[in-house]
N, C-alpha and C positions, 0 to 999 in steps of 0.2 A: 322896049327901051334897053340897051345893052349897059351894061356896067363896067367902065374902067378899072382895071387894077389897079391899085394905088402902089405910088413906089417901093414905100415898107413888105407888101406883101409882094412883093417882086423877087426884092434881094431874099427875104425869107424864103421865097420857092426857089431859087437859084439856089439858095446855100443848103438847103433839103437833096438838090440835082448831088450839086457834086457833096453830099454826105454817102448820100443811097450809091453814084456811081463807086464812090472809093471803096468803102464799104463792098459792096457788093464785088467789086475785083479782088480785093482781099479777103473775103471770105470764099472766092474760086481758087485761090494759091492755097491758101489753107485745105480745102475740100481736095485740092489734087495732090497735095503733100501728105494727106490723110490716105486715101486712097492708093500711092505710092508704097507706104507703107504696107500697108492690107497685102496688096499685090505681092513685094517683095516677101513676104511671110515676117515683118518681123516678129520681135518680140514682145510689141507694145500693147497687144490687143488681148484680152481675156477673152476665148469663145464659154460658154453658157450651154451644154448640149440641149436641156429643155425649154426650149425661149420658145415663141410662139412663130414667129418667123425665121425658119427655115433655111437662108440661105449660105452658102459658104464664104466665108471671110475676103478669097480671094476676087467672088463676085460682087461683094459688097465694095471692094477696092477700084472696081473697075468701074463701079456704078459713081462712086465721087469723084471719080477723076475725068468723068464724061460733063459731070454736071460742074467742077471746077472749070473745066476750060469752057464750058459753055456760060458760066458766070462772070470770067473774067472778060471773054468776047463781050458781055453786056453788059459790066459794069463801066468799059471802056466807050461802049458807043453809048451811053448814059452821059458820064462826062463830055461828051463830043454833041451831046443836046439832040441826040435820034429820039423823036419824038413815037417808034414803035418799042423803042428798048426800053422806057418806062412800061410797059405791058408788061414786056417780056421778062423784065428785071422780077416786077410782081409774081409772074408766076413760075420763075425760078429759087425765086427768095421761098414759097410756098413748096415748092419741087424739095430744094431743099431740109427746108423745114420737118417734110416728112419722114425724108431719107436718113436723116438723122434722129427722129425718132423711134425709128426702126432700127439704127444704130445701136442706140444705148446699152445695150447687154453690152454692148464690145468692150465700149470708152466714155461709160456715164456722163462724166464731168466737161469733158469736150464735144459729145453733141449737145449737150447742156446749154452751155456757151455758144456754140455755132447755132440753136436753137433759137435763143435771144438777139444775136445780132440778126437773122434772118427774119423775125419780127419787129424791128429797128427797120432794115430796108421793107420792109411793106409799107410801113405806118410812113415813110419819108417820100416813099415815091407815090402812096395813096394821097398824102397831104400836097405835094407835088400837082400832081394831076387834076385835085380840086380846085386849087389857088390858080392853075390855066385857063381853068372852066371860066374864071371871073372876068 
């Protein structure tokens, strides 16, 4: 016997789509404005020489500005109700989530912040996805 969604939990997983798609495209502008940075050398990032990961400031820039543009592609087609870009959105929000963890030595406070909003779109597009299920 299948179960109707009720209208309340309708508008609820709608207004979860477009939190997670905005969200999600703005934290890809973010992520490639960060990344931009990195790249150009500026001045905003503290390197750390004994961190546990390894890699160069200007590889770390190139790496969020891959995963920016690939976040704003899917926060975009989120909005637009692509029913694969909720996957996608999930395991970019986690993607992220990492890369910015590994960030930290750089810019503590802002993958901090982009840490938490990246946990925000998981928890909106996992709530999402359930509320479909119904």
């Amino acid at each position: 016997m299948s179960q109707q969604t009720s209208p309340s939990t309708r508008v609820w997983a709608e207004g979860f789509a477009i939190f997670a798609g905005t969200v999600l495209a703005t934290l890809g502008v973010f992520q490639f404005l960060e990344g931009l940075s990195a790249v150009a050398k500026d001045d905003v990032f503290l390197t750390t020489p004994n961190y546990v990961f390894s890699l160069d400031i200007t590889g770390w820039g190139w790496i969020h500005m891959i995963i920016g543009v690939l976040a704003v592609g899917t926060g975009v087609c989120i909005l637009l109700a692509k029913k694969w870009a909720f996957v996608v959105g999930i395991g970019l929000a986690i993607l992220s989530a990492i890369a910015n963890f590994m960030f930290l030595p750089f810019y503590p406070l802002w993958a901090i912040v982009i840490i938490a909003f990246d946990i925000a779109v998981i928890w909106a597009l996992s709530t999402l996805m359930s509320a479909s299920r119904d």
